[in-house]
Biopython code that builds the backbone (N, CA, C, O; Angstrom):
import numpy as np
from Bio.PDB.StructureBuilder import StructureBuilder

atoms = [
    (1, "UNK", "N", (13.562, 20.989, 42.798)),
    (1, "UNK", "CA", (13.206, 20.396, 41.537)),
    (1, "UNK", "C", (12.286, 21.322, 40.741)),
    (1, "UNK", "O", (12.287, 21.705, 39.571)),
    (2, "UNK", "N", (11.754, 21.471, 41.459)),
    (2, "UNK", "CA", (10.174, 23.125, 40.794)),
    (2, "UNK", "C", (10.858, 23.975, 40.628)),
    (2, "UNK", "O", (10.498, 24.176, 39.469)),
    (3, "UNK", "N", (11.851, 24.967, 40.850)),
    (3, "UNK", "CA", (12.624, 25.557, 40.194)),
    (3, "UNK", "C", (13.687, 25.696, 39.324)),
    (3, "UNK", "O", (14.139, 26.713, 38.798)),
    (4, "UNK", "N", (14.010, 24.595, 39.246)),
    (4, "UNK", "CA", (14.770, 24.095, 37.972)),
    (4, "UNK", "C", (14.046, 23.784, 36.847)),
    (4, "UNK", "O", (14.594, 24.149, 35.807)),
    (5, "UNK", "N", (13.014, 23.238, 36.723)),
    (5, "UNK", "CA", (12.016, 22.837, 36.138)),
    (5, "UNK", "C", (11.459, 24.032, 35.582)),
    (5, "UNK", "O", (11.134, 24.033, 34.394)),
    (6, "UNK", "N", (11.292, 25.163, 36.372)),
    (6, "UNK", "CA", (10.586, 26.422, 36.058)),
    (6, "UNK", "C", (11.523, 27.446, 34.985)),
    (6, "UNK", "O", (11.281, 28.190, 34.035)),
    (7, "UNK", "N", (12.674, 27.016, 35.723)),
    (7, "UNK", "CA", (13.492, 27.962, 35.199)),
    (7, "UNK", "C", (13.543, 27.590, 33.115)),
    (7, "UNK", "O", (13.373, 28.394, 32.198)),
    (8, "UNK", "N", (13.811, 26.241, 33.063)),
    (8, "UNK", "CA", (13.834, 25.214, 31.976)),
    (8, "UNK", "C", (12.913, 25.709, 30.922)),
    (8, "UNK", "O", (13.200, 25.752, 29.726)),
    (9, "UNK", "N", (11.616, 26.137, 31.529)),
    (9, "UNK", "CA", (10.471, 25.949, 30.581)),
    (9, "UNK", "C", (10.706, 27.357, 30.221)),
    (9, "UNK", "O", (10.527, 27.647, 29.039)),
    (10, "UNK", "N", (11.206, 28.610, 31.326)),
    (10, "UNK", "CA", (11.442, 29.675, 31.174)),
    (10, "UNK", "C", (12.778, 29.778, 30.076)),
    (10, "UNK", "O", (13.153, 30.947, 29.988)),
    (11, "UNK", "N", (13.245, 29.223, 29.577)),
    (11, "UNK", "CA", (14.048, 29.339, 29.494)),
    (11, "UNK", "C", (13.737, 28.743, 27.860)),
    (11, "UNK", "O", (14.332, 29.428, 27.028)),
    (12, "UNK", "N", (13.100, 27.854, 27.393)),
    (12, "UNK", "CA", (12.959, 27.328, 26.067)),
    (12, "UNK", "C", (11.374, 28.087, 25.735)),
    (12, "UNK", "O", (10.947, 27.620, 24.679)),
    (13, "UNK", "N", (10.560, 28.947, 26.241)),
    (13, "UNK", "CA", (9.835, 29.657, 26.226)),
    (13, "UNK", "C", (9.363, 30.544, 24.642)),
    (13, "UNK", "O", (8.327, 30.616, 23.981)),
    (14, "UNK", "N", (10.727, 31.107, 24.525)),
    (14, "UNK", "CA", (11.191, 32.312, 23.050)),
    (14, "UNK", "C", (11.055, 31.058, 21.860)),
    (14, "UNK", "O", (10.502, 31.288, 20.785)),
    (15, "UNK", "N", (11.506, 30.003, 22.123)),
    (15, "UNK", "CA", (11.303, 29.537, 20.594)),
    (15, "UNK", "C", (10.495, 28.432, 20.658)),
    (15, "UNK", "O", (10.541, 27.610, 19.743)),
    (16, "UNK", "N", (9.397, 28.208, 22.059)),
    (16, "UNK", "CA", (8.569, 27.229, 21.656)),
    (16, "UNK", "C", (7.467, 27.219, 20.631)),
    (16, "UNK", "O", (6.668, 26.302, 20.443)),
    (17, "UNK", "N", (7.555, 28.669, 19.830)),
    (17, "UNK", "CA", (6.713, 28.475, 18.647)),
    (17, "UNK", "C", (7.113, 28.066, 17.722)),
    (17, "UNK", "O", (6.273, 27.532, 16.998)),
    (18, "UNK", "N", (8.442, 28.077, 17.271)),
    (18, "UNK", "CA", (9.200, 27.696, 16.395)),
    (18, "UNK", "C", (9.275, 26.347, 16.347)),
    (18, "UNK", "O", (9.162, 25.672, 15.323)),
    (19, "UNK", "N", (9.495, 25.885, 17.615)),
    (19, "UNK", "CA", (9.181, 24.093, 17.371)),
    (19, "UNK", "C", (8.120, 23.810, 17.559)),
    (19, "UNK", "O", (7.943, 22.687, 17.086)),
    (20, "UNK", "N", (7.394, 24.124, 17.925)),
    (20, "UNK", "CA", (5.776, 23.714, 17.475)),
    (20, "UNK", "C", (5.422, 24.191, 15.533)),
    (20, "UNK", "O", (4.740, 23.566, 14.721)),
    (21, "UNK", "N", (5.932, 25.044, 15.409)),
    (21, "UNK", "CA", (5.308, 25.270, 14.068)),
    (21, "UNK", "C", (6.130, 23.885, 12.715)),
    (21, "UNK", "O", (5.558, 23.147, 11.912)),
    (22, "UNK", "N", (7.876, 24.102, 13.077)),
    (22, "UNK", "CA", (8.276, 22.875, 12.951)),
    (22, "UNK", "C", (7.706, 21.556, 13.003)),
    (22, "UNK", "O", (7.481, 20.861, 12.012)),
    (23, "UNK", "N", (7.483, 21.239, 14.196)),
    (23, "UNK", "CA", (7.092, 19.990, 14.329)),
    (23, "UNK", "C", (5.809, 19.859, 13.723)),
    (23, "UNK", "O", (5.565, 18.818, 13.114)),
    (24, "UNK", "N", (5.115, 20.591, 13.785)),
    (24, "UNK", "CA", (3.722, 20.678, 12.752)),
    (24, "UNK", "C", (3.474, 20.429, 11.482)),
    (24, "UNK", "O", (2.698, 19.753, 10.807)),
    (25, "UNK", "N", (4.706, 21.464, 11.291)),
    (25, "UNK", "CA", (5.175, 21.439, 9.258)),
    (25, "UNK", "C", (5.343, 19.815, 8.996)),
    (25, "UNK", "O", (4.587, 19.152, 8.286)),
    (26, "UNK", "N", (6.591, 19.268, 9.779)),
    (26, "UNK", "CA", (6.803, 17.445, 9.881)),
    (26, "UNK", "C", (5.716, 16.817, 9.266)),
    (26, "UNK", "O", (5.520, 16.450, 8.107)),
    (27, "UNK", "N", (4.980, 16.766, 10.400)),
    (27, "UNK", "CA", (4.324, 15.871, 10.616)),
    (27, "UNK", "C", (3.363, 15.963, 9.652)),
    (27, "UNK", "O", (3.150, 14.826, 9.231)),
    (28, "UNK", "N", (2.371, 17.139, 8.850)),
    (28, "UNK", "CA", (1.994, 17.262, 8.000)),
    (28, "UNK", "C", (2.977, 16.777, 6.606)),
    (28, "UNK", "O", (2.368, 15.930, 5.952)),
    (29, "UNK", "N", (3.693, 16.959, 6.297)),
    (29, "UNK", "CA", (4.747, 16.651, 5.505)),
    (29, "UNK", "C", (4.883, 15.062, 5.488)),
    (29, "UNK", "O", (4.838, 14.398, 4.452)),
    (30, "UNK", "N", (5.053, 14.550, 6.739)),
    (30, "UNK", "CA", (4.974, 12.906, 6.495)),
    (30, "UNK", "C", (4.096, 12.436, 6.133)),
    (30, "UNK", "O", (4.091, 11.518, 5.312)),
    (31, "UNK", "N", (2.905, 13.054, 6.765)),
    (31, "UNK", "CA", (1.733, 12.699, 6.504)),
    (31, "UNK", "C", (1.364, 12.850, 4.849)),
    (31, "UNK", "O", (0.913, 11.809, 4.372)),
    (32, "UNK", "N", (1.446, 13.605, 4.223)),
    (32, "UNK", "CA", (1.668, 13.672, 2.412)),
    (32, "UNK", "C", (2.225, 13.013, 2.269)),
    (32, "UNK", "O", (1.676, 12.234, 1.490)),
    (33, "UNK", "N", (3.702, 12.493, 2.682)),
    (33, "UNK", "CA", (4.200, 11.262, 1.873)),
    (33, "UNK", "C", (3.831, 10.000, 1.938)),
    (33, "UNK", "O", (3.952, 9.188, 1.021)),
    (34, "UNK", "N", (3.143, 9.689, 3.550)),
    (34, "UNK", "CA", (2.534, 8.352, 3.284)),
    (34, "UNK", "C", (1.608, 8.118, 2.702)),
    (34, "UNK", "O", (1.524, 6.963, 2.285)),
    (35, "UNK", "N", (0.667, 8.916, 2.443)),
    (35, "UNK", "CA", (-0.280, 8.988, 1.534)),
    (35, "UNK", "C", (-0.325, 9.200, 0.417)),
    (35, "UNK", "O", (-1.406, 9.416, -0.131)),
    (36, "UNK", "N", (1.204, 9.202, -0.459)),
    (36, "UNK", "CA", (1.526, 9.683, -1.688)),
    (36, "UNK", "C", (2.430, 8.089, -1.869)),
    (36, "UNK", "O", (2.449, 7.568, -2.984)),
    (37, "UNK", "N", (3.061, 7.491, -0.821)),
    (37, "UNK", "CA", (3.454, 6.017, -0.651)),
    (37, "UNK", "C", (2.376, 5.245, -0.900)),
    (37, "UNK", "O", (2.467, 4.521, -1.891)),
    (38, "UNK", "N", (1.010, 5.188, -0.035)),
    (38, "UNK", "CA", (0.422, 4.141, 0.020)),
    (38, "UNK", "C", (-0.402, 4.122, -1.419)),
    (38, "UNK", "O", (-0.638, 3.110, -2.079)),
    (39, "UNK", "N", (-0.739, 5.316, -1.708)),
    (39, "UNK", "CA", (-1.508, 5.449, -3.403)),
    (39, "UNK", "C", (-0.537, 4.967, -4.682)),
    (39, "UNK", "O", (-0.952, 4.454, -5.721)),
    (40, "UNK", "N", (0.560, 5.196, -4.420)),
    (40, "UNK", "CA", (1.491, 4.376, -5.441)),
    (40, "UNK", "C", (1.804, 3.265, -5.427)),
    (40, "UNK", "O", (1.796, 2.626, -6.480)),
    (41, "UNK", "N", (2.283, 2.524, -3.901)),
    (41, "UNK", "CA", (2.098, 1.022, -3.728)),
    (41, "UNK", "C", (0.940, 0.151, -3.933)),
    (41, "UNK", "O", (1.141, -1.063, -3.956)),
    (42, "UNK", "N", (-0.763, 0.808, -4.149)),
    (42, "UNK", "CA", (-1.638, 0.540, -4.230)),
    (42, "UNK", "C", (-2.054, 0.436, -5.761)),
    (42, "UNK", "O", (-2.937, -0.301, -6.200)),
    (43, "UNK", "N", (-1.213, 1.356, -6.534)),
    (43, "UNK", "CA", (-1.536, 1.570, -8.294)),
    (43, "UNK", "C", (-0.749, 0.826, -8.564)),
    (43, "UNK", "O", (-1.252, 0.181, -9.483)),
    (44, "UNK", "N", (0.571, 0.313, -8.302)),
    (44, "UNK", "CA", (1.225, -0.672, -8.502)),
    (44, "UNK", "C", (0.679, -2.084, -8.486)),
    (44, "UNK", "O", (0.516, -2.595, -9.594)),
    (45, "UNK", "N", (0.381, -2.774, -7.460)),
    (45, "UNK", "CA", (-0.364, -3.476, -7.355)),
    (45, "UNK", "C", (-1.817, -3.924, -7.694)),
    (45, "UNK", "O", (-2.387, -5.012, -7.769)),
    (46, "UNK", "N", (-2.104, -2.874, -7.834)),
    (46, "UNK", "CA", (-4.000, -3.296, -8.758)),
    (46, "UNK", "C", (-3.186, -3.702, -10.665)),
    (46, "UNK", "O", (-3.387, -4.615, -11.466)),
    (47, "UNK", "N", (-2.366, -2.592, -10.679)),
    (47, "UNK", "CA", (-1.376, -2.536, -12.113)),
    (47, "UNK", "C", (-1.125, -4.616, -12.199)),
    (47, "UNK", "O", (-1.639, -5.341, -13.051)),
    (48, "UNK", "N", (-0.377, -4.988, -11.252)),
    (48, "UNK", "CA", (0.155, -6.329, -11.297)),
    (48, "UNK", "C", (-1.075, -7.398, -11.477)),
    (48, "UNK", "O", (-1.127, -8.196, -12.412)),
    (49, "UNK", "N", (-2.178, -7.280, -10.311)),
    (49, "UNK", "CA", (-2.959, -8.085, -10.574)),
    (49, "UNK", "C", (-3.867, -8.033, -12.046)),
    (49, "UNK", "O", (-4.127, -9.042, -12.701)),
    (50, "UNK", "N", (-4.094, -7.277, -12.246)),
    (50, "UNK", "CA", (-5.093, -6.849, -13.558)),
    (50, "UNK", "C", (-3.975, -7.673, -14.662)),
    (50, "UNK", "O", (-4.521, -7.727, -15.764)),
    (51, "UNK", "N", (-2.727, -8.259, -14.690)),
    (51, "UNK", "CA", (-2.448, -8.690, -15.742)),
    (51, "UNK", "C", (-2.688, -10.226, -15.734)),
    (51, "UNK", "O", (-2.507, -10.951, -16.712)),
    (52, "UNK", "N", (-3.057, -10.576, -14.677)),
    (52, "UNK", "CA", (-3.924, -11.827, -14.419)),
    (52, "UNK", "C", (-5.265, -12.685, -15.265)),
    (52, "UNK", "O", (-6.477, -12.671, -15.049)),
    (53, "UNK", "N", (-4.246, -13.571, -16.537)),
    (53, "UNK", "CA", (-5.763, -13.577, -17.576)),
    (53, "UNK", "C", (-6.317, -14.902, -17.187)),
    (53, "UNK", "O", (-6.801, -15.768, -17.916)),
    (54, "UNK", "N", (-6.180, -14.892, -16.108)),
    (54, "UNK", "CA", (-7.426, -16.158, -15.557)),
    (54, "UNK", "C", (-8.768, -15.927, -15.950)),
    (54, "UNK", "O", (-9.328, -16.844, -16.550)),
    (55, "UNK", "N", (-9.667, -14.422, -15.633)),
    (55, "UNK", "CA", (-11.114, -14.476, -16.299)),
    (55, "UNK", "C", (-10.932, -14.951, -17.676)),
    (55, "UNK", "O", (-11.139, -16.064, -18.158)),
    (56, "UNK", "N", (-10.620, -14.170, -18.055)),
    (56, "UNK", "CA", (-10.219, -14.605, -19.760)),
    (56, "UNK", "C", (-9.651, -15.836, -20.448)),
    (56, "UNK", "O", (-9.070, -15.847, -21.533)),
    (57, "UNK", "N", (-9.943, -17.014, -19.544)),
    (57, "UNK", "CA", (-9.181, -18.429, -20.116)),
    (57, "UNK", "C", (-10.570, -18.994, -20.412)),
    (57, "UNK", "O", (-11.647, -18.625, -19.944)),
    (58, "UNK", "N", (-10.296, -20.036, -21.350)),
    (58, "UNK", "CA", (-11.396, -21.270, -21.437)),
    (58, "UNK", "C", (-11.847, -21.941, -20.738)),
    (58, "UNK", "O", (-12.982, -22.388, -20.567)),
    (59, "UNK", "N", (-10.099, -22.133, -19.877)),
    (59, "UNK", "CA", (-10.460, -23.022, -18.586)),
    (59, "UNK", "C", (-11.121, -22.594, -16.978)),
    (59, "UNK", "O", (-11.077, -23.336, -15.997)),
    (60, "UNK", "N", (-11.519, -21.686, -17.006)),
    (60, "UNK", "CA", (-11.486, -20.693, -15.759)),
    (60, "UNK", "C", (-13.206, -21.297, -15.692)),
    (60, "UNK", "O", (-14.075, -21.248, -16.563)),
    (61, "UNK", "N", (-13.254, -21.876, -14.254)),
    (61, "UNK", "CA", (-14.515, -22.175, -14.215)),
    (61, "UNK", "C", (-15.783, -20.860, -13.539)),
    (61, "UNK", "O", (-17.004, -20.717, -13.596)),
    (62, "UNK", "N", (-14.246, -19.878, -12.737)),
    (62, "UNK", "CA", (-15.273, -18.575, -11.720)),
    (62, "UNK", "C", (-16.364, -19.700, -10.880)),
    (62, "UNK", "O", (-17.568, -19.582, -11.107)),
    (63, "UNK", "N", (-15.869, -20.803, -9.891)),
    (63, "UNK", "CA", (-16.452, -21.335, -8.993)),
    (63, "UNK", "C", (-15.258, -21.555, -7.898)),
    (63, "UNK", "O", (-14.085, -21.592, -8.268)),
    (64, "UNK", "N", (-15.578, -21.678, -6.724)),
    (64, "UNK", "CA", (-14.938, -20.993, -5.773)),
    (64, "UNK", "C", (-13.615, -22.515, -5.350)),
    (64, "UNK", "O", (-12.455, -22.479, -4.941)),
    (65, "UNK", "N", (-14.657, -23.816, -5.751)),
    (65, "UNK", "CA", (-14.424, -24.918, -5.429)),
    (65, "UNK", "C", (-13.369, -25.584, -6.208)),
    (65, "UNK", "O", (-12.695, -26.530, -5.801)),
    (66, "UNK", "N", (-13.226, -24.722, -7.970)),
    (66, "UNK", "CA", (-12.123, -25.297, -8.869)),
    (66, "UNK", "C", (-12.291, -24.103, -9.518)),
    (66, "UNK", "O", (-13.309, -23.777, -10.129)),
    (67, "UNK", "N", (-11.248, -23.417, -9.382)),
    (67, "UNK", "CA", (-11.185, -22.302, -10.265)),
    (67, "UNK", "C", (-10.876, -22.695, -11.775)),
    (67, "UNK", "O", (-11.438, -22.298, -12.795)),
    (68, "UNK", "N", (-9.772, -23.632, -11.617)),
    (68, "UNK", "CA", (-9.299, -23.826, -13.254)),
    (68, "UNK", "C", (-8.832, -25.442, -13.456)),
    (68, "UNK", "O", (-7.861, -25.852, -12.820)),
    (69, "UNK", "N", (-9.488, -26.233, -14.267)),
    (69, "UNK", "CA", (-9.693, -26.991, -14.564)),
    (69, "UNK", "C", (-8.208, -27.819, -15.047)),
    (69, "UNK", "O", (-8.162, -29.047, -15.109)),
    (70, "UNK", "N", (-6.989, -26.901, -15.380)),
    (70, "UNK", "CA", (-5.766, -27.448, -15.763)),
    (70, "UNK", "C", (-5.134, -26.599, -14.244)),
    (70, "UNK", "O", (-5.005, -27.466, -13.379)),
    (71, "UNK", "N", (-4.930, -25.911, -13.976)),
    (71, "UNK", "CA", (-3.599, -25.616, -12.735)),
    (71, "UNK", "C", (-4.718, -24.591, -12.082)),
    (71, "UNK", "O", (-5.022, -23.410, -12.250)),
    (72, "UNK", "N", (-5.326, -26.068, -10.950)),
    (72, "UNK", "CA", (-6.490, -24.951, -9.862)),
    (72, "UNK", "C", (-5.648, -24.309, -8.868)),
    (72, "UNK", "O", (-6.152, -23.379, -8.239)),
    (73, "UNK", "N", (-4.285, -24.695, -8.587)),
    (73, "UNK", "CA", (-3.711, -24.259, -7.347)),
    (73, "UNK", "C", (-2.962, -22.936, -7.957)),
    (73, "UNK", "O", (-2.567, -22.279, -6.994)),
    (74, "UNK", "N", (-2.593, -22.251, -9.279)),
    (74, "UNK", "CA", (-1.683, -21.101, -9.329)),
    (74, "UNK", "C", (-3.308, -20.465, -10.082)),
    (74, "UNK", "O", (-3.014, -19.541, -10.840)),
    (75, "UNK", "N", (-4.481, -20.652, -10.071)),
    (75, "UNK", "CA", (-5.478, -19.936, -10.728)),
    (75, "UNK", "C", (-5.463, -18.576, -9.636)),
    (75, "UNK", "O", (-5.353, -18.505, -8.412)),
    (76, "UNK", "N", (-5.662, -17.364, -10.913)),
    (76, "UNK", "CA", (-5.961, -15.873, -10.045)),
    (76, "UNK", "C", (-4.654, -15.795, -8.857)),
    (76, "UNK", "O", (-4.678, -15.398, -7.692)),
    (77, "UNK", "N", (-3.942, -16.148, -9.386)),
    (77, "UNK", "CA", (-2.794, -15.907, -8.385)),
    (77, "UNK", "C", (-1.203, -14.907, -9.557)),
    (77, "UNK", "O", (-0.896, -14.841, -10.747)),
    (78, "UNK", "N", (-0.757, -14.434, -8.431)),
    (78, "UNK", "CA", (0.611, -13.704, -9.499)),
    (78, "UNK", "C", (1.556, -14.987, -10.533)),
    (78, "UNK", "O", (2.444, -14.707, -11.338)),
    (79, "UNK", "N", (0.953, -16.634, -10.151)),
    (79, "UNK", "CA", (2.220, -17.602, -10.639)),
    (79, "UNK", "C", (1.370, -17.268, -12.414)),
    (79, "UNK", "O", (1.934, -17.284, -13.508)),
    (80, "UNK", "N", (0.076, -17.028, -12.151)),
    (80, "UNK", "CA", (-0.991, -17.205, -13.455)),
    (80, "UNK", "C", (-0.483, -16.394, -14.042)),
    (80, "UNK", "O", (-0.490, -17.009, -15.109)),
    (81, "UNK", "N", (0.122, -15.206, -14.354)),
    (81, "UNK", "CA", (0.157, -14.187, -15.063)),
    (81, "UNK", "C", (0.980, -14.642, -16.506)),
    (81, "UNK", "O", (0.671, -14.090, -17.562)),
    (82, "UNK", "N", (1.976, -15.621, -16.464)),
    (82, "UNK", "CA", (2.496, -16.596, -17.488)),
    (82, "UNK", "C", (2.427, -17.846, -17.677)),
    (82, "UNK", "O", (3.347, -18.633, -17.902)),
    (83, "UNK", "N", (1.243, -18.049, -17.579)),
    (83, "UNK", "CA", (0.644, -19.479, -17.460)),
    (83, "UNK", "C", (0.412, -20.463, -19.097)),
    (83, "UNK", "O", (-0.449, -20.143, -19.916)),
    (84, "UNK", "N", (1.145, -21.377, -19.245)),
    (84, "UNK", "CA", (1.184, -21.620, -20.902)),
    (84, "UNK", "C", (0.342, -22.602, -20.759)),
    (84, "UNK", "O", (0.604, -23.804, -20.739)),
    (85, "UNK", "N", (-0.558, -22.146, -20.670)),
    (85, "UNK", "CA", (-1.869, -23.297, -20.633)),
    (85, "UNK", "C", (-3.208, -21.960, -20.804)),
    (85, "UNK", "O", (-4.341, -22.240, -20.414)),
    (86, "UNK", "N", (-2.969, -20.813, -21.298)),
    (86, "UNK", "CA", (-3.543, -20.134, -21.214)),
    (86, "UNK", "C", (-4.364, -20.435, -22.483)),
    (86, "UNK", "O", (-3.655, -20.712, -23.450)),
    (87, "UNK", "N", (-5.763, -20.446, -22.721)),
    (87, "UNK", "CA", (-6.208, -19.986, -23.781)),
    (87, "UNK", "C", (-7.527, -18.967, -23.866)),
    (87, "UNK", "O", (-8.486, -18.817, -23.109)),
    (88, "UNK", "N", (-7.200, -18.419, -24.953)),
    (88, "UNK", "CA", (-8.298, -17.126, -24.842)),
    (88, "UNK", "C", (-9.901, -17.529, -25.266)),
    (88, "UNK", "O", (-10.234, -17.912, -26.388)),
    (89, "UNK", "N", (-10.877, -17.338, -24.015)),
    (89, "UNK", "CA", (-12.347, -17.496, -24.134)),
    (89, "UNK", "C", (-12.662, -16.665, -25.494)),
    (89, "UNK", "O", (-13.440, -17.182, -26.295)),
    (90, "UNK", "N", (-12.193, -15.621, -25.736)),
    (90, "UNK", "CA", (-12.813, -14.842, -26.855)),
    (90, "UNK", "C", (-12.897, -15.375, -28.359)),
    (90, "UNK", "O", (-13.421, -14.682, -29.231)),
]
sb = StructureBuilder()
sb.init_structure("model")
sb.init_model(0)
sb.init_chain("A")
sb.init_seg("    ")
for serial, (resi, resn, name, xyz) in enumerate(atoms, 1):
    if name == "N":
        sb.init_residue(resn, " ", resi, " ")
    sb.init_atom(name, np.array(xyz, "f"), 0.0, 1.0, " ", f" {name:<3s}", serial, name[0])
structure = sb.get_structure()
């Protein structure tokens, strides 16, 4: 078995730099894309919530216990973002 084994390693020896440098390149390489994934799925999403005009209603109490005085259950949530009960505090 130890010489088969020996022979093996002898034998993939010449280009184990090549797949190490390969597999290196990879994995660095994935590694940029998930991190180029998770920063875009993340700008996306701050993008979605921010169109959320719950602060900005009349009715928005900002208490933890009733957020909104006409529809407390879709308040600060994605259903709020077209909410026709909206009116502007300003």
């Amino acid at each position: 078995m130890i010489p088969i084994l020996r022979s093996l390693i002898q034998a993939v020896q010449p280009f184990l730099v090549a797949i190490c440098f390969a597999i290196a390149w990879s994995f660095t390489i994935l590694l940029g894309w998930t991190l180029w994934s998770t920063v875009r799925d993340t700008t996306a999403r701050a993008k979605q919530m921010h169109e959320i005009p719950c602060p900005n209603c009349q009715f928005f109490t900002n208490d933890h216990r009733l957020k909104c005085t006409v529809n407390p259950i879709t308040a600060n949530t994605e259903q709020a973002i077209d909410c026709s009960d909206y009116r502007s505090n300003l």
